[in-house]
DRENTORLO-980515 format. One record per atom (N, C-alpha, C): y, z, x. Coordinates in steps of 0.1 Angstrom, whole numbers, plus 2048, in hexadecimal, padded with zeros to 3 digits. Each point is the difference from the previous one (the first is absolute). Layout:
# DRENTORLO-980515
YZX
...
//
This chain:
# DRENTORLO-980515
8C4B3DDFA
7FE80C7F7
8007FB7F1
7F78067FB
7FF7F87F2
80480E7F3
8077F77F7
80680B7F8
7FC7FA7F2
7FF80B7F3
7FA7FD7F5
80F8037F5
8037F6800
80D7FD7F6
7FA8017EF
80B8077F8
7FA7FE7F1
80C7FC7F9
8007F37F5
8067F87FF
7FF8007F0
8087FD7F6
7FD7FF7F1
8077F2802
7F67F87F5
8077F27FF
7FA7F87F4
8077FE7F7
8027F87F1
7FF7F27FF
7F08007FA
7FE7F07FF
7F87FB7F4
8067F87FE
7FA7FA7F2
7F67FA7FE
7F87FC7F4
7F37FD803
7FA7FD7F2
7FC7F37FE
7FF7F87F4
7F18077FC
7FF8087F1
7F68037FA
7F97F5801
7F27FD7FC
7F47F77FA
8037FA7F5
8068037F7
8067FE7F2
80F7F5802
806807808
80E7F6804
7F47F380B
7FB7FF808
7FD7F9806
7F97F27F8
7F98087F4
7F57F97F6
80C7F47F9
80B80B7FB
80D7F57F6
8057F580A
80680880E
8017F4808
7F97F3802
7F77FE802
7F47F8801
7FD7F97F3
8058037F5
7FE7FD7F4
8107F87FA
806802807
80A7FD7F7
8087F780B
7FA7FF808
8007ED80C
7F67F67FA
7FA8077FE
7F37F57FF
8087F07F5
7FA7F87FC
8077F67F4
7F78027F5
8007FC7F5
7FA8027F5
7F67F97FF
7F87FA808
7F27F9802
7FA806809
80180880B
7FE807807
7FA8127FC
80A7FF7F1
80180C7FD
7F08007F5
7FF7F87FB
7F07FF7F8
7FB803809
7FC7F980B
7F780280D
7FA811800
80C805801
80180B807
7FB80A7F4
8067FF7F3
7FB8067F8
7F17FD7FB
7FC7F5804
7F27FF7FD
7F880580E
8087FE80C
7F580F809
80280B7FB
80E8037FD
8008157FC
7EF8027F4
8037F87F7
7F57FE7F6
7EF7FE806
7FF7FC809
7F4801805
7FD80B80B
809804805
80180F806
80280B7FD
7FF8027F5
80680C7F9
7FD8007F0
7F28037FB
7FE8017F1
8088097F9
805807804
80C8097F8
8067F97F8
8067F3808
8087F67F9
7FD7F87F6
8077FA7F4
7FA7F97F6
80B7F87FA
7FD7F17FF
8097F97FE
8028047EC
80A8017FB
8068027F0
80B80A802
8098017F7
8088057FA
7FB8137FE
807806807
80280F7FF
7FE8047F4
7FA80A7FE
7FE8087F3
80B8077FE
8028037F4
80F80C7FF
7F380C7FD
808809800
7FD80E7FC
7FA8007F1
8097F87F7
7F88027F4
7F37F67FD
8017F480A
7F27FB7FA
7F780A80A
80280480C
7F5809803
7FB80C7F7
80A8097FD
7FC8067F7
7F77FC7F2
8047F77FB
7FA7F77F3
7F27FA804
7FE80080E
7EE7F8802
7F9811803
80A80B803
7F580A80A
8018037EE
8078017F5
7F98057F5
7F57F67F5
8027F8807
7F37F47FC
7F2803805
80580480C
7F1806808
7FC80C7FD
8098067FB
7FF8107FF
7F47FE7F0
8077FA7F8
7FA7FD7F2
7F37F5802
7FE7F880D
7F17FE7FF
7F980580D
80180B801
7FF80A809
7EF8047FE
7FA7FD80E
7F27FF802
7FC80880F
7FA809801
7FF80580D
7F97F4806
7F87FB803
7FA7F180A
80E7FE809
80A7FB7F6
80D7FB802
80880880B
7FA811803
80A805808
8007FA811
80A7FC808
8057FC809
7F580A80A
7F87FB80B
7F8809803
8037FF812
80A802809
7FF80480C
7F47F9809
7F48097FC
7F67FF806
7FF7F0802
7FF7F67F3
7FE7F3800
8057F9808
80A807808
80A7F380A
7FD80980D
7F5805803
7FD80480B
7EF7FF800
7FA7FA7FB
7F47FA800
7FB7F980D
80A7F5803
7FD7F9808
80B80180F
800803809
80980080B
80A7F5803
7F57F47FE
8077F3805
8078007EF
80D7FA7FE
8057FE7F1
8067F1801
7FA7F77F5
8027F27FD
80F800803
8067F3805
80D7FE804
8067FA7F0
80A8007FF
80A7FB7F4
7FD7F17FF
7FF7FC7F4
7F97F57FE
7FC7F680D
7F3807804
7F77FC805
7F27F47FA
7FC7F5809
7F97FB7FE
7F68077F7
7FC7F87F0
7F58077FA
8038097F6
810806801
8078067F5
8027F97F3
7F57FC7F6
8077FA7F6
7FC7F5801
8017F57F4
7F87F27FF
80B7F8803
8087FC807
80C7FA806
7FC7F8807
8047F3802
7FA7F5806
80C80080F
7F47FE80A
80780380A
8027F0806
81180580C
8037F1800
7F47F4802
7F7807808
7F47F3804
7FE7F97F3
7FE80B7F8
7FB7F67F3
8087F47FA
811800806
8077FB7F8
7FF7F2805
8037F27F9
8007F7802
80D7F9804
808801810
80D7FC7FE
8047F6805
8047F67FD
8017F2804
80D80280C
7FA7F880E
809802809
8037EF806
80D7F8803
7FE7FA808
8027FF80E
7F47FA804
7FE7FE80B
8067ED804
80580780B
8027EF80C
80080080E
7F87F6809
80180080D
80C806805
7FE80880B
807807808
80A7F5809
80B802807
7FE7F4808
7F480080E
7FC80D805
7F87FB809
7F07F97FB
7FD8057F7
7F47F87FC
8077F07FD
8088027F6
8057EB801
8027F480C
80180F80D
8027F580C
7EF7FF804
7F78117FE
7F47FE804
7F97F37FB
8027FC7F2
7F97F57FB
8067F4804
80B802806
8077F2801
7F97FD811
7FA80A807
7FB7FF80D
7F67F97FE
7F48057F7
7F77F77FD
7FF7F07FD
80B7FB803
7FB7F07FB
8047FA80F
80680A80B
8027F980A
7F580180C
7F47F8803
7FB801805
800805810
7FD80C801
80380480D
7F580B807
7FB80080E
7F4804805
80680E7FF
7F8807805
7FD8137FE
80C804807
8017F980E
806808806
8137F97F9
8017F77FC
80F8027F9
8028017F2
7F28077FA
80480A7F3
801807804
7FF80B80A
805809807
8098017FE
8097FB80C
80D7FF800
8088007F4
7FC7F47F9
8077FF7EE
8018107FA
7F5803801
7FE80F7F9
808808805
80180180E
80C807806
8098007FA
8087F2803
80D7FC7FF
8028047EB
7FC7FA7F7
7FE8067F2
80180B7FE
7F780B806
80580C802
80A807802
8087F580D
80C805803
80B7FD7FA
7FB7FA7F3
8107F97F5
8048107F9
80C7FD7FF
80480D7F9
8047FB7F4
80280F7F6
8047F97EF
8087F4800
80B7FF80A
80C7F77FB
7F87F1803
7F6802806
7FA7F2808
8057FC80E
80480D808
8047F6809
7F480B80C
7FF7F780E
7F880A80B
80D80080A
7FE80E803
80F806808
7F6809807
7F7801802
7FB80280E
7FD7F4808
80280680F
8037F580C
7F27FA800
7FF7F0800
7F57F8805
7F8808809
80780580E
7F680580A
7F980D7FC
80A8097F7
7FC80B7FD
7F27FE7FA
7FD7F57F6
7F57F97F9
7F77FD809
8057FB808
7F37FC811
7F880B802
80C808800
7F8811808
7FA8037F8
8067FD7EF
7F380A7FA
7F67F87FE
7FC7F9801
7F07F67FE
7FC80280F
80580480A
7F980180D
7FC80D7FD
80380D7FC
7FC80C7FF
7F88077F5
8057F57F3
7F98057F3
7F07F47FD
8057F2802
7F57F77FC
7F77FF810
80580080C
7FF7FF807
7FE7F3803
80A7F5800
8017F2800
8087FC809
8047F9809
8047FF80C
80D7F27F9
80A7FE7FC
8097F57FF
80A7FE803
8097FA7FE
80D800804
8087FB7F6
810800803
80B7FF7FC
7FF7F07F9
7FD7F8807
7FE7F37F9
7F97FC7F4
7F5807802
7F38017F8
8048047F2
80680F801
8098077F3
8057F97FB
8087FE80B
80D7F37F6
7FC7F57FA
7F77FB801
7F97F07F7
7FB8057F9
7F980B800
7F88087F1
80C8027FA
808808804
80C8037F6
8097F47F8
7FD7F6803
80A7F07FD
7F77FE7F8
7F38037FD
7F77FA7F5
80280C7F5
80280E804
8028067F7
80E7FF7F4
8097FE80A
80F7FB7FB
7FB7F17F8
7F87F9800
8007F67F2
7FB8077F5
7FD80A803
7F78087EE
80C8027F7
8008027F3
8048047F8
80480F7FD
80B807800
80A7FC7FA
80C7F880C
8037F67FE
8077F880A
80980F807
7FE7FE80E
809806809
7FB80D806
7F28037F9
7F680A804
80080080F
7F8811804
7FE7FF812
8097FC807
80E7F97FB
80B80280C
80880D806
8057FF80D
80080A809
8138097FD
8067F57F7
80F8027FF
8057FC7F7
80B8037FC
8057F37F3
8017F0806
8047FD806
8027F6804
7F47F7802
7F7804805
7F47FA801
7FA8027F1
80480A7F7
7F97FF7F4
8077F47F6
80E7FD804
8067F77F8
7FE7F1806
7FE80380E
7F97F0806
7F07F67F9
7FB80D7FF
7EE7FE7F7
8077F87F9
8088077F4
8017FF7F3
8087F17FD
80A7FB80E
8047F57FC
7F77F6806
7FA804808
7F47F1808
7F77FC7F4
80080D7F4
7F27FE7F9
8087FC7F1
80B7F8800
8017FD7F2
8007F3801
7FA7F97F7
7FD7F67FD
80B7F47FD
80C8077FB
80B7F3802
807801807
7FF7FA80A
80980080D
80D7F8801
8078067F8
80D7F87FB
80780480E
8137F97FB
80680180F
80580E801
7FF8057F5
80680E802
7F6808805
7F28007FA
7F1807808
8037FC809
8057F780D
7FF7FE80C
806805804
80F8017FC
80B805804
802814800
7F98017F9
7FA80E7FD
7F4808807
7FC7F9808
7F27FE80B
80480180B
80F7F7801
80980180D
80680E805
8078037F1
80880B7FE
7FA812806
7F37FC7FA
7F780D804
7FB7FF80F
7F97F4804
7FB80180B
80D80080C
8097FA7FD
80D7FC812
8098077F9
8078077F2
80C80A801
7FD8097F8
7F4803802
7FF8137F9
80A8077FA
803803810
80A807804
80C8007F5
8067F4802
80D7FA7FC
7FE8037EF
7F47FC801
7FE7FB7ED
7FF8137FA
7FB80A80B
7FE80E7FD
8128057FB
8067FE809
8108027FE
80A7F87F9
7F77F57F8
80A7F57FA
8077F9808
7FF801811
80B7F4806
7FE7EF7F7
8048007F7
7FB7F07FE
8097F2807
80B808807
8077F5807
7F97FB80C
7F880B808
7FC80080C
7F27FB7FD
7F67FF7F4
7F67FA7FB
8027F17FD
8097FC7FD
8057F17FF
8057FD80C
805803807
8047FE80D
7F57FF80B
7F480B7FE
7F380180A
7FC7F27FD
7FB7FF7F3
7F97F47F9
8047F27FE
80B7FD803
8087F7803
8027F97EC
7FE80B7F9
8017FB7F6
80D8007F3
8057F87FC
80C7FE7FB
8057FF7ED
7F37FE7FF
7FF8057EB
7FB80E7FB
80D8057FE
80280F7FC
7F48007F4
8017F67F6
7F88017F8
7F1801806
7FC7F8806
7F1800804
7FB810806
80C802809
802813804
7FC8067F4
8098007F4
7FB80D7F9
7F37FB7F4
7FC7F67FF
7F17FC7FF
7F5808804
8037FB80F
7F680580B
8038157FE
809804802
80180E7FD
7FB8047F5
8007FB7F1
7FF8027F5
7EF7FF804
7FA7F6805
7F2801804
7FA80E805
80680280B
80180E80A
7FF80D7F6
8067FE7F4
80680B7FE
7F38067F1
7FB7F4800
7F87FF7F4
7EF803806
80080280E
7F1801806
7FD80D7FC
7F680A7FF
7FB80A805
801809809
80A80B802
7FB804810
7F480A7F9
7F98047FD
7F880A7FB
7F07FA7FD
7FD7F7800
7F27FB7FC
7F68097FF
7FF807806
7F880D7FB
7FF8047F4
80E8037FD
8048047F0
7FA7F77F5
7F97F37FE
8017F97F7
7F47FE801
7F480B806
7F37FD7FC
7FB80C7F5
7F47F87FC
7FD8117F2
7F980A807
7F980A7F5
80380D807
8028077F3
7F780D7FE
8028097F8
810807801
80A7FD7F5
80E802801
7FE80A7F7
80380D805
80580D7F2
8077FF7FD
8077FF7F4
80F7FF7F8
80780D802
80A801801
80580E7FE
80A8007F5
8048077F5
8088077FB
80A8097FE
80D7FC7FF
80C809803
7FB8067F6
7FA8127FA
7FE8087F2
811805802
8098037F6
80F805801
7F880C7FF
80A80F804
7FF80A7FA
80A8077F4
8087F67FC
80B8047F7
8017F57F9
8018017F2
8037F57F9
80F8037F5
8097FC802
80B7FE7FB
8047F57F6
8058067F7
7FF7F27F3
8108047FB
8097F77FC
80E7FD7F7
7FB8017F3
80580B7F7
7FF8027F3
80E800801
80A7F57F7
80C7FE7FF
806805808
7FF80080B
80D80680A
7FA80D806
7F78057FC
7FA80F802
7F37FD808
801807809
7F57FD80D
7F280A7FE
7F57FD802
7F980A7FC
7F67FF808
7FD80E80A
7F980080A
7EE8007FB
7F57FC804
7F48077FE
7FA7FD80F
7F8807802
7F780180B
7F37FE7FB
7FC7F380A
7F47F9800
7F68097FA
7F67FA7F7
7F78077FA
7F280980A
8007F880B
7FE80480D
801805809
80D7FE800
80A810803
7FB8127FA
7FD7FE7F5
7FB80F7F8
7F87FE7F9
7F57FF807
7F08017FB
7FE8107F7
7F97FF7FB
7FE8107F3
7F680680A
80180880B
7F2809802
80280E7FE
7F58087FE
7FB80E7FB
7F9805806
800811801
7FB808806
7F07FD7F7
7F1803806
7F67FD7F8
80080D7FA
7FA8017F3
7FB8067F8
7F580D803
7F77F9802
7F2805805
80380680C
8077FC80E
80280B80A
80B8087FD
8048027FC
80A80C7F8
7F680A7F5
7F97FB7F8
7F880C7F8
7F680080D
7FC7FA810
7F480A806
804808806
80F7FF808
808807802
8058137F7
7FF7F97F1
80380E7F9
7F08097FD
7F97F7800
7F1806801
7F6806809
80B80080B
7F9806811
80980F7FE
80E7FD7F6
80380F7FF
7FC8087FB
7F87FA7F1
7F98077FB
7F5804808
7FD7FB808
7ED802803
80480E809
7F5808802
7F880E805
8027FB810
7F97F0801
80180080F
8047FC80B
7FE80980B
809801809
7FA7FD80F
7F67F77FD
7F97F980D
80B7F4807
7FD7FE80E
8067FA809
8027EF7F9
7EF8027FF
8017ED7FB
8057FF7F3
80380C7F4
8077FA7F8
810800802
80480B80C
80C7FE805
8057F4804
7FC7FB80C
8007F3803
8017F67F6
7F88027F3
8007F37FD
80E7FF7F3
80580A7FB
80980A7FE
80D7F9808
80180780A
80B7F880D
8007EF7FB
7F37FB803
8027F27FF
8087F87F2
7FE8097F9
8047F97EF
80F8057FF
80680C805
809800800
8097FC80A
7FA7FA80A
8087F7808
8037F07FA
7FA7FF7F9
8027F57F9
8058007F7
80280B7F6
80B7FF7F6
80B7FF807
80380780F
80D8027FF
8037F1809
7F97FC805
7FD7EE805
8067FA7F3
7FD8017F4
8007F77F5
80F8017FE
80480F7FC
80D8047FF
80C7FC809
7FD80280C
80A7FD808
8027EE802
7F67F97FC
7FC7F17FD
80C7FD7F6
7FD8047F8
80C8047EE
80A7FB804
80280F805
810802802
8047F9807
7FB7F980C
8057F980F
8037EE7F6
7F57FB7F8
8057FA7F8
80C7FA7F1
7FF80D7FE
80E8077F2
80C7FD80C
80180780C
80C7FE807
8047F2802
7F27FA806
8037F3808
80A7F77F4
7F88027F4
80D7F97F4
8088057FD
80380B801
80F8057FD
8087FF80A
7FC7FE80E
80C80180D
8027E97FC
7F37F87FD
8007F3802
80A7FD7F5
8048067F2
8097FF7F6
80B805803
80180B807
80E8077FD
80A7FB80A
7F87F4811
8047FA802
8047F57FF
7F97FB7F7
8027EF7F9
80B8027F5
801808800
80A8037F0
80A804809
80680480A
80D7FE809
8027F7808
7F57F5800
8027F8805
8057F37FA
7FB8007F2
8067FC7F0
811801801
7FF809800
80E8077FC
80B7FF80F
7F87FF80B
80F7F9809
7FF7F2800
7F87F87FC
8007F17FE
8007FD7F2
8068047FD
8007FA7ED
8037F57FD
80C800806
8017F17FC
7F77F3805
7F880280D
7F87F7800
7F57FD7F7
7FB80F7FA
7F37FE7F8
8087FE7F3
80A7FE7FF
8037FA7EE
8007ED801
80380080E
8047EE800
7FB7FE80A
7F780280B
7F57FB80A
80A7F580B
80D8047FF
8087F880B
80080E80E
7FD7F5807
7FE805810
80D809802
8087F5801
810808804
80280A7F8
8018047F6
80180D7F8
7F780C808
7FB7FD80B
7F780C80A
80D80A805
80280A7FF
80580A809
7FA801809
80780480C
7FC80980B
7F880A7FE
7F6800806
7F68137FA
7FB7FD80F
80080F7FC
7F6805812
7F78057FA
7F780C807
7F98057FC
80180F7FC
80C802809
80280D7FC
8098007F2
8057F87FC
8077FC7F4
7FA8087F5
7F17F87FF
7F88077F7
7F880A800
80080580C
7FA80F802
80680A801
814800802
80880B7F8
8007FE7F2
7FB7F57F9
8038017F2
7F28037F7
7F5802809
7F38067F9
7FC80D808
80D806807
7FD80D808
7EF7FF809
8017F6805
7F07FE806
8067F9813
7F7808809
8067FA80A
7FD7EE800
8087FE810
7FD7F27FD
7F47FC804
7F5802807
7F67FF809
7F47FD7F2
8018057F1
7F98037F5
8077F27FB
80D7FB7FB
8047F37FF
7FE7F3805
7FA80180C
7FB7F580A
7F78057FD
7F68037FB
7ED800800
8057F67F2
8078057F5
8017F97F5
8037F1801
80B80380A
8017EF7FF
7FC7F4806
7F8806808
7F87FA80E
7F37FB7FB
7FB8017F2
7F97F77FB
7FB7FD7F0
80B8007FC
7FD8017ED
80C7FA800
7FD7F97F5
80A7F57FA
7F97FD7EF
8107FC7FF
8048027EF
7FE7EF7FB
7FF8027F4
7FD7F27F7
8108017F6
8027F3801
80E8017F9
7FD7F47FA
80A7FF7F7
7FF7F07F9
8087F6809
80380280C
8017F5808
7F680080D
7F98067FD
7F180080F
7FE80E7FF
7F780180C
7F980B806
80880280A
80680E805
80880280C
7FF809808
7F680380C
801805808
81180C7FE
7F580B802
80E810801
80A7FE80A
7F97FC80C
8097FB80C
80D7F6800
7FB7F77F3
8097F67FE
8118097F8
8018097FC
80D8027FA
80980C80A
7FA80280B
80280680D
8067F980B
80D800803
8097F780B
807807804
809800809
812802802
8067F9800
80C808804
80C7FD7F4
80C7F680E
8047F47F9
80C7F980A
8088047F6
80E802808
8098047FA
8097F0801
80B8007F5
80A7F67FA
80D802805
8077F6800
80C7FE804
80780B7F6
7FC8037F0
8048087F3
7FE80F808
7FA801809
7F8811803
7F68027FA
7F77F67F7
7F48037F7
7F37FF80C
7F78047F8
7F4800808
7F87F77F9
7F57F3805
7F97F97F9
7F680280A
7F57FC7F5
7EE801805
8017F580F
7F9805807
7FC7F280B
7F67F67FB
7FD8027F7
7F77F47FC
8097F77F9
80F8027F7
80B7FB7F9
8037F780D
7FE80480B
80A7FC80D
7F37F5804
7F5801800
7F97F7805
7FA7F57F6
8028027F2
7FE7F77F8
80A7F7802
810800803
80C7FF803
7FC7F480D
7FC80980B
8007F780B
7F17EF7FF
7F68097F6
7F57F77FD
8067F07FC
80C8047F8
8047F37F2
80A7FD80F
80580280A
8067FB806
7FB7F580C
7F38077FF
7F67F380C
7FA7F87F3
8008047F8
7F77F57F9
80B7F57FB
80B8057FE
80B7F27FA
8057F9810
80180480C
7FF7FF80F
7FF7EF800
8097F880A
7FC7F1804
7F480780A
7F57FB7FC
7F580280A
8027F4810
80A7F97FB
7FF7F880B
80880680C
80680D7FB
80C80980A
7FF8097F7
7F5806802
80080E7FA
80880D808
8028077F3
80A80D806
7FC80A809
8087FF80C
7F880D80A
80280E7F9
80080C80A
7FF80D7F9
80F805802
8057F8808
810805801
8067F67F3
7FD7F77FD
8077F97F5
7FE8077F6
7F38067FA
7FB8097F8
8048097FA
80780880D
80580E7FF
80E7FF7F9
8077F6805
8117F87FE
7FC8017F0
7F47F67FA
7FE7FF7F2
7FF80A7F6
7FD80C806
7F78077F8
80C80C7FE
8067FA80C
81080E802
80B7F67F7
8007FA800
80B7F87F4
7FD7FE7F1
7F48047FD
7FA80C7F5
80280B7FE
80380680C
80580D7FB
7F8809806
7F27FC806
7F880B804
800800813
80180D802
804806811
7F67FF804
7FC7F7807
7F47FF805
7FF7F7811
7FA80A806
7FB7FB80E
7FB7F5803
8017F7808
7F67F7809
7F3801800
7FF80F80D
7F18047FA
7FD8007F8
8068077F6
7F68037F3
7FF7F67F9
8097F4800
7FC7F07F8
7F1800805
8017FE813
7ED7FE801
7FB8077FF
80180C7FE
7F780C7F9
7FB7FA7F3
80A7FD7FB
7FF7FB7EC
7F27F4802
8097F8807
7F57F27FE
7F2800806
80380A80D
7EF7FF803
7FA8087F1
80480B7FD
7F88047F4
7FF7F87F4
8087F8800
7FD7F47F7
7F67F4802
7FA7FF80C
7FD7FD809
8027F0802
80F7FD801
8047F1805
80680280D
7FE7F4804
8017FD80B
80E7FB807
80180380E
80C7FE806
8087F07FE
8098027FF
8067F07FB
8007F3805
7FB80480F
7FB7F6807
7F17FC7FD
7F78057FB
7F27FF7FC
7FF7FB7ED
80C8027FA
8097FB7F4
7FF7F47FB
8047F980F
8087F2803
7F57FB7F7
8047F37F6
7F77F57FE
80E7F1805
7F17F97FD
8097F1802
8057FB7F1
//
């Protein structure tokens, strides 16, 4: 039996305008040109300069009024001439030299797979095992190593080249490819990538031998630091010659990939906040990038007041009517979504100033408080969800670096005192404790904890390896040196 229930129910629902600020006020401040230079080619309403006040408008409409020429009046009809309407600086708008024209010096350098293609060329080899070569080249990945399975390689030259070979065959093409440059190229693992790299050095001292040993018969051992059980495999008895040979190991490449050229784009941390010390007095500005000047245009605003004047009341000058005034209010709501984005990006950087003060007068770590996030979003009346868009990708310029927003954001260990200190105070703390550390018996994570508690800070086990992985050092057994 089916019944028709009637139900009232209250749900919220983000205007176009709130959605526009959202979106705008995550973005970073390199991202944000971007964006403002699409609004600008989508929407001619818009115009990059500085807002008119009311009295310089007034002061040009009596300039015009005083060289007041009927020709001059704003005519409707004109912007309905043609159906199709030129797009916002469009190709052809104006004597502006477009990018083609410009002359921009770029460098260029072999890729790594072209460096190995030329490097194939000097090895004389018939059709059917430049095939293969080409395969296998193909199948190098950025880092330089091939980590697809030999056979897998079989099958695909049986199905794509249609070439009938085998597993043997691969593998001797592949041994010629592993002599190319950059030493340790086309290996299948680290190990085989650090084996290349010591067959192929030219001074074959006793430590290069012993180093050759170390990778090929105790991987394993040398992966975990056993070095008792590496001297013991090896029947070898001079600690010194040991950490020679490691020091060798440790100085190879695993990445050979990485170290060929290649069009590299630089990137740029831009800050969104620039903070400067005038004697003791902190003074916030927002990147000049941050608050670009744009304006409602001129000219669609007087066609706008000249369709009210006009008698007519046809469809197509409706429409075109609709269209102009969707775009003022495009322009407008553009405005304001950007007025906000710097006023919510300030009003939270200025409480965020102000619960870390003392770091930003003297740039020491430890002077970090504890902050959450909601910290600063009861103190700028703004939820927390609007605080995390802020700090999740804009960062401030101080006279001691550039700092990521996220960086002055931790919790809080509490003290033997009952005080609360930053967790980064607590892992700077545990940092200077592995690094002053006998590496030859370095401190486990229960020794750690003992250390860090006879300091004064209450702190877990876990959370020591919580600290350190985020620090990202290693377990104390992987520590060990000789």
């Amino acid at each position: 039996m089916q019944k028709l229930n009637l139900s009232q129910t209250l749900s919220q629902k983000l205007s176009p305008q709130q959605i526009q600020f959202i979106k705008l006020l995550q973005i970073p401040t390199v991202e944000l040109e971007t964006r403002i230079e699409e609004e600008l080619e989508i929407n001619p309403a818009l115009e990059e300069g500085k807002e008119e006040t009311p009295e310089e408008i007034s002061s040009q409409d009596d300039f015009e009024e005083d060289t007041y020429n009927k020709e001059d009046d704003v005519n409707v009809e004109d912007y309905l001439r043609d159906e199709d309407f030129s797009g916002y600086k469009m190709q052809g708008d104006g004597n502006y030299p477009t990018e083609e024209d410009k002359d921009i010096p770029i460098t260029t350098a072999a890729t790594l797979n072209e460096q190995l293609l030329d490097q194939l060329g000097f090895l004389r080899l018939d059709q059917r095992q430049e095939t293969i070569s080409l395969q296998l080249i193909g199948s190098i990945e950025s880092d330089g190593y091939i980590r697809r399975d030999l056979d897998a390689i079989v099958n695909d030259l049986a199905f794509s080249q249609n070439l009938e070979t085998d597993l043997d065959e691969v593998e001797d093409i592949l041994f010629k490819i592993q002599d190319f440059d950059p030493s340790g190229i086309a290996a299948r693992n680290l190990q085989e990538c650090l084996s290349i790299q010591l067959r192929r050095k030219l001074d074959q001292s006793d430590a290069v031998v012993l180093a050759s040993r170390i990778v090929n018969d105790c991987f394993d051992e040398f992966t975990k630091k056993h070095y008792d059980k590496i001297l013991k495999k090896l029947n070898v008895d001079d600690e010194d010659l040991l950490k020679e040979a490691i020091a060798v190991i440790t100085k190879l490449n695993p990445k050979p990939g990485g170290v060929s050229g290649g069009l590299v784009k630089t990137q740029y941390l831009i800050p969104d906040f620039i903070l400067t010390n005038n004697n003791g007095e902190l003074d916030l500005t927002l990147n000049s990038r941050n608050a670009p000047e744009l304006r409602v245009s001129r000219s669609y605003s007087d066609m706008l007041s000249a369709y009210d004047k006009s008698n007519k009341k046809d469809k197509k000058l409706k429409e075109t009517v609709s269209f102009v005034k969707q775009k003022l209010d495009a322009a407008k709501w553009f405005i304001d979504a950007i007025k906000q984005r710097q006023q919510t990006l300030l009003n939270t950087m200025n409480a965020i100033i102000t619960y870390q003060y003392e770091f930003f007068q003297e740039g020491d770590e430890s002077k970090l408080r504890p902050m959450i996030l909601k910290d600063i979003a009861s103190r700028i009346n703004m939820d927390i969800s609007t605080v995390s868009r802020v700090a999740n990708s804009k960062s401030i310029q101080t006279e001691f670096g550039i700092f990521p927003l996220k960086y002055f954001f931790s919790e809080g260990i509490s003290t033997d005192s009952g005080e609360d200190v930053s967790s980064r105070e607590v892992k700077h703390a545990l940092q200077n404790l592995i690094e002053d550390e006998d590496k030859k018996k370095p401190l486990s994570d229960d020794k750690l904890e003992k250390l860090l508690k006879s300091k004064g800070y209450n702190i877990a086990r876990r959370t020591v390896a919580k600290y350190r992985e985020q620090l990202n050092l290693p377990v104390a057994r992987l520590r060990k040196e000789l």
